[in-house]
NUFI-608802 format. One record per residue (C-alpha): y, x, z; residue in one letter. Coordinates in steps of 0.2 Angstrom, whole numbers, plus 5000, padded with zeros to 4 digits. Layout:
! residues N
YXZa...
END
This chain:
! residues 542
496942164279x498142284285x500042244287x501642354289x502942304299x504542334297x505542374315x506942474322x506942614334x507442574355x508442684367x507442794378x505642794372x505342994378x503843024385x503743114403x502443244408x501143084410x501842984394x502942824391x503242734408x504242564410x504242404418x502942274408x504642184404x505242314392x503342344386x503442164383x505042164371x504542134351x503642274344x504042384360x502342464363x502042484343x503442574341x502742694352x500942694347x501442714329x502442854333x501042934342x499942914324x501442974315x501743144325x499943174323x498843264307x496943254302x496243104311x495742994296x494042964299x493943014316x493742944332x494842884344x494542844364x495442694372x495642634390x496742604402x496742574423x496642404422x498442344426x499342224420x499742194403x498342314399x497042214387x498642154378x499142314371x497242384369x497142234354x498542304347x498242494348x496442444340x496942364328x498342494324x497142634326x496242534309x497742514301x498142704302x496442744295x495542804310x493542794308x492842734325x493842674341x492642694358x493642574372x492942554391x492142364393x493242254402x494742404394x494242494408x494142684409x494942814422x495742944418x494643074419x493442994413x494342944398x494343144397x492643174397x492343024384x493643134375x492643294375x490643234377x490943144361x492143234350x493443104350x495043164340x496143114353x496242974366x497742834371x497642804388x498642654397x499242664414x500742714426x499342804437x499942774456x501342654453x501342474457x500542344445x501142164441x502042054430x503642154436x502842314439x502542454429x501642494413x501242664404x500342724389x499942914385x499143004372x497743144377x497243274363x495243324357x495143434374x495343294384x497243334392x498843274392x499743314375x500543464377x502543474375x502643494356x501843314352x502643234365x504443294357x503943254341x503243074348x505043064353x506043104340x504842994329x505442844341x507242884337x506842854318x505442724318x505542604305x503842534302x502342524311x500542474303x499242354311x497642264305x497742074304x495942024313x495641944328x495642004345x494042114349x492942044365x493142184377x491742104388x490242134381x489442314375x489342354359x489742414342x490342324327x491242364312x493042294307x494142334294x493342494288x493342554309x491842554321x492442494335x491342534351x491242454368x490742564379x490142554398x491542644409x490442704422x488942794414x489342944407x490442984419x489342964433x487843084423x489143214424x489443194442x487443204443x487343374434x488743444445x488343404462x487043404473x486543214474x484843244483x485743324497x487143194498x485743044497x484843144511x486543164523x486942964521x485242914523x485243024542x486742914546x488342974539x489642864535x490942854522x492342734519x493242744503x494542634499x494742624481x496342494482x495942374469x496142504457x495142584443x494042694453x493342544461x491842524450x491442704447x491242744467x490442584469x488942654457x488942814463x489242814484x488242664485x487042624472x486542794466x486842914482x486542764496x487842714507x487642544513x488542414505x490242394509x490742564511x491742564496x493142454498x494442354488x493342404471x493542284460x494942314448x496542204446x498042174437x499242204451x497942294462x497942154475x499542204478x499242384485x500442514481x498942614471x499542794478x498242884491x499442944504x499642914524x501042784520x499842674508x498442704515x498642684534x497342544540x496042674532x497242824540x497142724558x495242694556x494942874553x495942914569x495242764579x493442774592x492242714579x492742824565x491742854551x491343024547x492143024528x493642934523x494442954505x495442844493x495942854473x497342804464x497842664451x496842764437x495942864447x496643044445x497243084463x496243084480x496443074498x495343154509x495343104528x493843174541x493943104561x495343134567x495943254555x496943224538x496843344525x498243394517x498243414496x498443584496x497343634510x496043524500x496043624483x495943784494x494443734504x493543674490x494043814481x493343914495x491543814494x491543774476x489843894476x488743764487x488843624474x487643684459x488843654444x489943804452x488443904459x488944054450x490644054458x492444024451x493444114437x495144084443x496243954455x497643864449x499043764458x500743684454x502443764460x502943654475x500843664480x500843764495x499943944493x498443924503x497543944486x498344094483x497144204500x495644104496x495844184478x496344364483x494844344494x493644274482x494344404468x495044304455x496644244446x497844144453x499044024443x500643944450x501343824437x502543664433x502143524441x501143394427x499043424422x499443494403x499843654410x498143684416x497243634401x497643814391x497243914408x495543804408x495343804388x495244004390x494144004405x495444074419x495343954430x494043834435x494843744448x496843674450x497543594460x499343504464x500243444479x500343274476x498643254480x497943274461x496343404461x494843444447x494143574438x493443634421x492243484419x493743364411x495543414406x496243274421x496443274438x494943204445x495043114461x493143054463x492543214458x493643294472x492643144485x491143204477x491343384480x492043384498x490343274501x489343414494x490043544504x489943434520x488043394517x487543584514x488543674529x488243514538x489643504549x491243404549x492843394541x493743464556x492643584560x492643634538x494643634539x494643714558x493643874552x494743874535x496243904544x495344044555x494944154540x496444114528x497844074539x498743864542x500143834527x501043704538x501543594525x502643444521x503243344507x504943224507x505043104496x506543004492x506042864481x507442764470x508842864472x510342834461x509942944447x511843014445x511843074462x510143154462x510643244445x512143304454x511243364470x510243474460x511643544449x512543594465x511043654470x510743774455x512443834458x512143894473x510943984470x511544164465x512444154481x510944114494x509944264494x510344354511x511344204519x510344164538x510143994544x509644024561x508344134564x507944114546x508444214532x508444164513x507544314505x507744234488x508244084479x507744044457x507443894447x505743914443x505243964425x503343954419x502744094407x501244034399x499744194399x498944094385x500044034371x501744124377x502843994378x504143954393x504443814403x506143834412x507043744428x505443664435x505943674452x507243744464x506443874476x507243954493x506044084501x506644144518x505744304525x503944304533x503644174518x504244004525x504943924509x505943754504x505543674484x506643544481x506243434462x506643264455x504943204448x504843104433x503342964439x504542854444x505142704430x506842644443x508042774448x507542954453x506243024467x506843164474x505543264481x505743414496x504243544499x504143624516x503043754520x502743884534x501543984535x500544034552x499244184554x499144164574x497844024577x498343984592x499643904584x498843814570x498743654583x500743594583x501243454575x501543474556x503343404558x503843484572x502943654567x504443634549x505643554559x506843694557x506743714538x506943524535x508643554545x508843694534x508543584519x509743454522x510943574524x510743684508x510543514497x511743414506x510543264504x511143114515x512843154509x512143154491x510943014492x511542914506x509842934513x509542964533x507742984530x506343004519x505642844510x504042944511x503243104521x501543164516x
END
């Protein structure tokens, strides 16, 4: 029996580039996450009969709101409902569940690399029948939907067990559990070379991924060890929980020093990596030798040919604004586009939908390619160790000879997380007014060659995307981003790109901080920051 429920709108349910994020308190509130589930069904046309893919990264409060967007999704008329066992799928591989099967859409719960808990924070997002983010015109019409809500439709049944396999039908709606893992890992098996991954372990290469009680957990778990052959234990913290064991699920040095300061210690294993709380973003870490984001996406970018899913080469790079341009030579040198573009995955999916790009890339540390419309963070572990086990040399030695041929982007990101939202909205208003005035102004030996708020013109559907980043270039292509991300659910993160770039390789040894240290000067100075912010230093430096 279906019910409608009469409800009334709340304040603020706007989606963000990755959907509706909040603190499980306000998800908790009467009718909360409804509201913004049917408002999600309401902004959307032909699905009846169709089916729809549910999951989520495990966190808190996440089987809870599965019940209700199954039993809505019956409600609402959809045919069929495919959900992870356990409510467990990644992101990515909610994206290829999305595409291998056809599914109209999918609703995916998390708050990707934020904290999990009773306290934390919560997120749901909808994905369209490509597998990507919703682009922009659904999520405003999500929005303004919420600001008018006044009923929402569920099923009366009861809860579904998410534990165990299988398909039964409820309320007119198939409703399928599915294993998480499987068809994600068969794609993994058609795009790289497994054999001569299996054969590399097997000689006595060790990996150490830290999977930080996250959602990746049981998918490297199958594939590093039980299908490719690295011993047991090698993949770390990969069991799943509500409040990830209380990690802070985000890859970065900050996050993730132990694995950091055992990559750097004597008995180092050759490969360390980690993934985020849904299993979108990577870190890569070789002996003595982290690997920055945006020199990641170039490398592979670079060796994308020696794993057989990318054998015929590459159609095109793309990489977000603040991502630094190392992309941009290995594409000149390969011969192919090159994209710069907002910060936020949905804007790759119409570059990949019309087969200009196959590889993208962003800064903050999320990579993938054509095989899913996500970020993809195993698949970025995967490839790295496809490369490794073919030219069979180490990370070092892989990013070492990178910078020889292309050049070292010494590169640096600021963050400053909380800030009081008032003051970081005021920082970059003063900032954009600036702006027609630095071009030509010198800060020591640098010059500003030019200063714009980035604006994105689609090649594919037109359409424009203004003030996605402030960026100051200085002559001989040093440059400084500064942008206030939209991840974060208290206060504002401002975020500070720093980038220098360094043909000469006898200076592609310095210190990454000290190498930028005269345009993080330059920063603070142009945006005012610890005046602004009250902040003497960065929360975070990747």
């Amino acid at each position: 029996m279906n019910k409608t429920v009469p409800t009334k709108p709340y304040a603020d349910q706007k989606p963000g580039t990755s959907g509706l994020r909040k603190k499980v308190p306000v998800f908790q509130q009467e009718n909360y996450a409804e509201n913004f589930i049917q408002s999600i069904f309401d902004s959307l046309e032909g699905y009846q009969g169709k089916c729809l893919v549910i999951g989520g990264d495990g966190r808190y409060y996440n089987r809870e709101v599965i019940q209700k967007a199954i039993k809505m999704a019956a409600a609402n008329g959809f045919g069929k409902v495919m959900v992870g066992k356990g409510g467990i799928l990644s992101t990515p591989a909610a994206s290829h569940i999305i595409r291998k099967y056809k599914a109209f859409g999918g609703i995916i719960l998390s708050a990707s690399h934020n904290p999990g808990g009773p306290t934390e924070d919560f997120g749901i997002k909808y994905n369209i029948g490509n597998g990507g983010p919703a682009p922009e015109k659904i999520t405003d019409a999500i929005y303004a939907r919420t600001k008018t809500i006044d009923a929402y439709k569920i099923a009366d049944f009861a809860d579904i067990n998410l534990d165990t396999i299988g398909k039964q039908t409820v309320a007119g709606m198939v409703i399928s559990v599915i294993d998480p893992v499987e068809d994600y890992a068969a794609l993994m098996e058609e795009l790289f070379d497994f054999g001569a991954i299996r054969n590399m372990i097997s000689l006595g290469f060790r990996i150490a991924f830290d999977a930080m009680s996250a959602v990746t957990g049981p998918y490297a778990k199958e594939i590093l060890e039980n299908r490719l052959g690295a011993p047991n234990g090698s993949v770390r913290n990969f069991l799943p929980l509500p409040d990830f064991g209380g990690h802070h699920p985000d890859p970065n040095l900050v996050y993730c020093k132990e694995l950091y300061d055992e990559m750097m210690g004597d008995d180092a294993p050759d490969f360390g990596a980690a993934s985020d709380g849904d299993g979108d973003r990577n870190l890569i870490i070789g002996k003595d030798m982290f690997v920055t984001p945006s020199d990641s996406l170039a490398i592979l970018a670079a060796n994308a040919n020696l794993a057989p899913g990318y054998s015929a080469g590459i159609a095109g790079i793309a990489r977000s604004m603040p991502t630094s341009g190392a992309a941009d030579r290995v594409a000149e040198k390969l011969g192919v586009g090159m994209y710069e573009t907002p910060t936020g995955w949905k804007f790759f999916g119409n570059l990949l939908d019309a087969g200009l790009a196959t590889i993208c890339g962003e800064e903050s540390a999320g990579t993938g390619s054509n095989h899913v419309r996500e970020k993809d963070g195993l698949w970025a572990v995967l490839l790295w160790l496809n490369i490794l086990a073919v030219r069979g040399e180490s990370v070092a030695d892989i990013v070492r000879q990178h910078w020889a041929a292309y050049g070292r982007n010494y590169y640096s990101r600021h963050d400053y997380e909380g800030v009081d939202s008032d003051a970081a909205n005021g920082l970059v208003t003063a900032l954009r007014a600036k702006l027609p005035t630095l071009a030509g102004t010198q800060f020591g030996a640098l010059t500003v060659a030019s200063a714009d708020d980035f604006a994105y013109h689609d090649p594919v559907d037109k359409s424009v995307s203004m003030n996605q980043g402030i960026r100051v270039l200085f002559e001989g292509g040093s440059r400084v981003v500064f942008r206030l991300s939209g991840t974060g659910t208290s206060g504002a993160t401002l975020r500070v790109y720093i980038e220098r770039y360094e043909p000469d390789p006898g200076r592609h040894g310095l210190d990454t901080q000290e190498a930028l240290a005269d345009l993080i000067a330059v920063a603070e100075e142009i945006a005012d920051i610890k005046a602004r912010t009250g902040r003497d230093a960065p929360s975070v430096i990747t």
